[in-house]
C-alpha positions as CSV (number, residue, x, y, z in Angstrom):
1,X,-43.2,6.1,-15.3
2,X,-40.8,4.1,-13.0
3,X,-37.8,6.7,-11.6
4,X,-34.3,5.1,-12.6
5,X,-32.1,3.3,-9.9
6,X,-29.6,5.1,-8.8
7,X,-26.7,2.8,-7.6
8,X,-23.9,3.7,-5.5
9,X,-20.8,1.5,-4.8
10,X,-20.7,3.3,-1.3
11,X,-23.9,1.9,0.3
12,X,-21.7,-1.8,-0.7
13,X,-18.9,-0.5,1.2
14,X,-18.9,-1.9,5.2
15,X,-17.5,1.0,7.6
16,X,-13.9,-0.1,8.4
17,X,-13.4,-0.2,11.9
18,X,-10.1,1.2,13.2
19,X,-8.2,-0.4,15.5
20,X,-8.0,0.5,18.6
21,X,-5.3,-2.5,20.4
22,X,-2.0,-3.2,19.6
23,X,-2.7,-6.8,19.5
24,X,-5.7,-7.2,16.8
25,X,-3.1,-4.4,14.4
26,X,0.0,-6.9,14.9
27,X,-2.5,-9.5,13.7
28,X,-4.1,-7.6,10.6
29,X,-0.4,-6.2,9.8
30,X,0.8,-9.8,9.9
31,X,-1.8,-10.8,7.5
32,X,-0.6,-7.9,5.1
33,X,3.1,-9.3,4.8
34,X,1.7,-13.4,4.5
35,X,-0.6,-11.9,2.0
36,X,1.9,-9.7,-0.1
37,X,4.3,-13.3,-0.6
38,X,1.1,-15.2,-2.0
39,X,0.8,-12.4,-4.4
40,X,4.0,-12.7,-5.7
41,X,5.2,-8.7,-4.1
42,X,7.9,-10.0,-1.7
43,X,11.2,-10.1,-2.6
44,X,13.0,-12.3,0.1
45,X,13.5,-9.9,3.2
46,X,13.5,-6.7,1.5
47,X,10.3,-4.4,1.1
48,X,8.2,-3.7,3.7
49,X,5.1,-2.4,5.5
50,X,4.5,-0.4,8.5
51,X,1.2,0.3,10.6
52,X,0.5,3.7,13.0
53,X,0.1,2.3,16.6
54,X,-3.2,3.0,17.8
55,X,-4.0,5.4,20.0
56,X,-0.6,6.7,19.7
57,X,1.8,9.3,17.7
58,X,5.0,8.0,19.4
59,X,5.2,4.4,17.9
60,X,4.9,1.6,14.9
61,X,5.6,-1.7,13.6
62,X,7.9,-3.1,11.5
63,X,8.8,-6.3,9.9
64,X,11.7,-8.3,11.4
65,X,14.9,-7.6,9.1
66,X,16.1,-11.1,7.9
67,X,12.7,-12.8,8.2
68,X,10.8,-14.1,5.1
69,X,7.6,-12.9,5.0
70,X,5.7,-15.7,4.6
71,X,7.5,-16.1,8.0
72,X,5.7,-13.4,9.9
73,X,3.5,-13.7,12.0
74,X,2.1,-11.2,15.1
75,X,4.4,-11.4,17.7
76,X,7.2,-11.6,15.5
77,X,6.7,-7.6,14.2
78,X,8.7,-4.8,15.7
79,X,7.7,-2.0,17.6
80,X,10.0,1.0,17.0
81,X,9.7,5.1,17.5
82,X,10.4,7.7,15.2
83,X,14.1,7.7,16.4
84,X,14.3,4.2,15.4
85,X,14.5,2.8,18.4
86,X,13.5,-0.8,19.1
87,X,10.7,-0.9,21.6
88,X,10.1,-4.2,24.1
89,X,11.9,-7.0,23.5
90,X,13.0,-8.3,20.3
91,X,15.7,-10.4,18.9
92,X,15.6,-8.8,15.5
93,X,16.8,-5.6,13.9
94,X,14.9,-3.1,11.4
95,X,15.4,-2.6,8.2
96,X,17.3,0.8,8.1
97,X,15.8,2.0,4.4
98,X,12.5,0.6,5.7
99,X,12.7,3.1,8.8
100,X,13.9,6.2,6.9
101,X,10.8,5.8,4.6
102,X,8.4,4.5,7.1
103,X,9.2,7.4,9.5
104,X,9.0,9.9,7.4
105,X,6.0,9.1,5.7
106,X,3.8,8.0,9.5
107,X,5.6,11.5,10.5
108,X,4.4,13.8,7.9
109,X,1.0,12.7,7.2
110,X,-1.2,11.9,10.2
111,X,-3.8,11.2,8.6
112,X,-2.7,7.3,7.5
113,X,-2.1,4.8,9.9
114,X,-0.7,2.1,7.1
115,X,2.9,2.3,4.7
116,X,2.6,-0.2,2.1
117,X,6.6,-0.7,-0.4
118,X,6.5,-2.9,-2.8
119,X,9.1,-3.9,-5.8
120,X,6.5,-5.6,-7.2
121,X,6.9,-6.4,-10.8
122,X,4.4,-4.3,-13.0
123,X,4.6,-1.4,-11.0
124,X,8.3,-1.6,-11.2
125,X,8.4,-1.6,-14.5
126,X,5.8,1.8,-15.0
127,X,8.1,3.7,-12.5
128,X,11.0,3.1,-15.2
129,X,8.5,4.7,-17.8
130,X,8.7,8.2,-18.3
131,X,5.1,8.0,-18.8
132,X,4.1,6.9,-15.6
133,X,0.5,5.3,-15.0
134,X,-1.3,6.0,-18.5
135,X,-5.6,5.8,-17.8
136,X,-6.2,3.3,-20.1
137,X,-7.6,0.8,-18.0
138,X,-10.8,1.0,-15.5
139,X,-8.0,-0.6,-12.8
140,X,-6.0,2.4,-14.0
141,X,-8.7,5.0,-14.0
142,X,-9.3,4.9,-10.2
143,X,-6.0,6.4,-9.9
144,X,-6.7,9.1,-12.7
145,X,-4.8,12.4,-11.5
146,X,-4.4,10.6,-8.0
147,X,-0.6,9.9,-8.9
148,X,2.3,11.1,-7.0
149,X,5.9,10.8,-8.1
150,X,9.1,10.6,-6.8
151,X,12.8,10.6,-8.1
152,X,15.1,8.3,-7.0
153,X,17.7,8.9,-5.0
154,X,19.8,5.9,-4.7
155,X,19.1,3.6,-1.3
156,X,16.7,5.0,1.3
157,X,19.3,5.8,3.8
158,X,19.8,9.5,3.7
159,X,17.2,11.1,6.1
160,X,16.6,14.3,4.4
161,X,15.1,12.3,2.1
162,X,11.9,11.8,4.3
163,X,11.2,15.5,3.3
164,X,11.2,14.9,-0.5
165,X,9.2,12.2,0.3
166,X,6.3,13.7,2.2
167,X,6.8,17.2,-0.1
168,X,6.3,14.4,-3.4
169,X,3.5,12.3,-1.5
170,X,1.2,15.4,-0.7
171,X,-2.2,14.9,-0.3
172,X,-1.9,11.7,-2.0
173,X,-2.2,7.9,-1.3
174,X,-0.3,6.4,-3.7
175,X,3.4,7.2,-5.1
176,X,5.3,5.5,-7.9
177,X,9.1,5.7,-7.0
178,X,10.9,6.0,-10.1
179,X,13.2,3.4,-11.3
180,X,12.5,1.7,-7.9
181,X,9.0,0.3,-7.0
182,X,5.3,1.6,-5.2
183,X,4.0,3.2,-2.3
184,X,0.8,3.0,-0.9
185,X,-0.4,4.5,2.5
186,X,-4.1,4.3,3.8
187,X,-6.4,5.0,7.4
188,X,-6.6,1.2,7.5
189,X,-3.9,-2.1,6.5
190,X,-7.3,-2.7,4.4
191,X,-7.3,0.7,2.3
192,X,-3.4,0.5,1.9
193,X,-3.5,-3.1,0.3
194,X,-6.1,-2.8,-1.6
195,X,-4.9,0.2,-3.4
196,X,-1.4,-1.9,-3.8
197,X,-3.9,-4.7,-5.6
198,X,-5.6,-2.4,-8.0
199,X,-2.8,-0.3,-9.0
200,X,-0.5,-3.4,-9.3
201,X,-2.9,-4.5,-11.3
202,X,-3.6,-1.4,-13.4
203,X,0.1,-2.0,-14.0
204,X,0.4,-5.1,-15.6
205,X,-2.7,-4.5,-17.7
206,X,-0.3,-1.4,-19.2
207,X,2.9,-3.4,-19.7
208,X,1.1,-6.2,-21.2
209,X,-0.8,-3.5,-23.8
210,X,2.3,-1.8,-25.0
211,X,3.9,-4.8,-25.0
212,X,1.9,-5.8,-28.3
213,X,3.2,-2.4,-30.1
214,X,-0.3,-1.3,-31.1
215,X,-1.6,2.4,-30.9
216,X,-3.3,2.3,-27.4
217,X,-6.6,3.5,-26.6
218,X,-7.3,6.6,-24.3
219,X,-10.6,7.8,-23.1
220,X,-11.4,10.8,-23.2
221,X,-10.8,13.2,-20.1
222,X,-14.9,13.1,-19.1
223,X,-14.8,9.6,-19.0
224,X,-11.6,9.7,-16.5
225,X,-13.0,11.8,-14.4
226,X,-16.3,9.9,-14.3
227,X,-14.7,6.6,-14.0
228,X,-12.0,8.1,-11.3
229,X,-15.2,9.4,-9.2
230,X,-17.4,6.5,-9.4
231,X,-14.7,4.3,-7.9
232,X,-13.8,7.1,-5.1
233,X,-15.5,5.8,-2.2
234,X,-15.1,5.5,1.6
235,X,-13.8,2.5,3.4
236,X,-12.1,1.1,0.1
237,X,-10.9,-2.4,0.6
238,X,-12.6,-3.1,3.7
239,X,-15.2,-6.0,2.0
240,X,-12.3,-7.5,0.2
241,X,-10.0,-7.1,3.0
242,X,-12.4,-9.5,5.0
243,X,-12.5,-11.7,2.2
244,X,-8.7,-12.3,2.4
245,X,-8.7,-13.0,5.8
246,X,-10.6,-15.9,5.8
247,X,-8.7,-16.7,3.0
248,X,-5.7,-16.9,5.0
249,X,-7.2,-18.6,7.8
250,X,-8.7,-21.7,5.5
251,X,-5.3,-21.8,4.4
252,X,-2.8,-21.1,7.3
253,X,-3.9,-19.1,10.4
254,X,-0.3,-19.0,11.7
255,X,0.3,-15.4,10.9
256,X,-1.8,-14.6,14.5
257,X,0.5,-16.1,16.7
């Protein structure tokens, strides 16, 4: 009698390598922002993303404040310290909510190299729900119990609030900010946006079901958990990650300069 397969999305999964020059992460950062505008998640120079200089506790970059993002390109991103102050040469300032939540979140968890803050529309709308994320989705259920949540404060400008933030973000990768928008944070730009993708995603599918009015349809808490561990794996994002890239340079390689 033939054994059954066992299958494993891991042994799909290429290792992600991390970056270890300032000049290939300005280049894979710049990617992230041109990427987030064709996906409808940039709201004209607001939001923003943030990547751990490698090699490095001291530094990151930021996106020039004023500057579309479909504007961005490598050398065009800020290098700044935890201070806030503007590293090198550079004609352009920070965003000041975008440094109080970038710094505080790089600061407080060393083990992510990548801040991903969205306002994007679906997962805008869940963080106004008192319900949060519900797992009624198989986008959804990658996320099951892997939810943080944070209350909003008014405009990221108050530094103490890099506390709550970290306190609220624990352990976890992925925080809805109520009645304001996402966070994401990953090893890699890869793991960060890809985690943005699916949970953006996730999102809509929920809006769009209670949207209807009907009774919706919740799996039972086995089939979470199975679901939630089969799509737990290493190096998450990195074969789609790739993908985009060469997306982005059929289309419009400009974000490397």
């Amino acid at each position: 009698m033939k054994q059954p397969i066992e299958l494993s999305l891991q042994s799909y999964m290429p290792k992600t390598p991390l970056l270890e020059n300032e000049a290939e992460l300005r280049v894979q950062l710049a990617a992230a922002y041109r990427l987030m505008d064709r996906f409808g998640w940039s709201e004209l120079t607001e939001t923003h993303i943030s990547a751990r200089l490698p090699n490095t506790e001291d530094y990151f970059l930021l996106n020039p404040y004023g500057m579309m993002f479909d504007e961005i390109t490598a050398s065009s991103l800020v290098k700044v310290d935890f201070t806030g102050n503007i590293i090198g040469n550079s004609e352009w300032r920070i965003n000041p909510t975008g440094f109080v939540i970038h710094s505080g979140v790089l600061n407080g968890r060393q083990d992510i190299n990548c801040v991903l803050h969205t306002h994007s529309p679906y997962s805008t709308a869940v963080s106004m729900l008192e319900c949060g994320l519900l797992p009624i989705s198989q986008f959804a259920l990658q996320f099951y119990n892997h939810v943080a949540y944070h209350d909003y404060e008014g405009l990221a400008l108050d530094l103490s609030e890099r506390e709550r933030l970290i306190k609220d973000l624990g352990d976890k990768n992925v925080m809805v900010l109520r009645n304001h928008g996402l966070l994401t944070v990953g090893r890699t730009i890869a793991e960060a946006f890809t985690l943005m993708f699916y949970f953006e995603k996730a999102c809509k599918m929920q809006i769009l079901a209670q949207s209807t009015g009907s009774p919706l349809i919740m799996p039972s808490e086995d089939v979470c958990n199975k679901s939630m561990m089969a799509q737990d794996v290493d190096d998450l994002g990195q074969l789609k990650w790739q993908a985009l890239i060469r997306m982005l340079d059929r289309e419009d390689p400009s974000y490397r300069d």
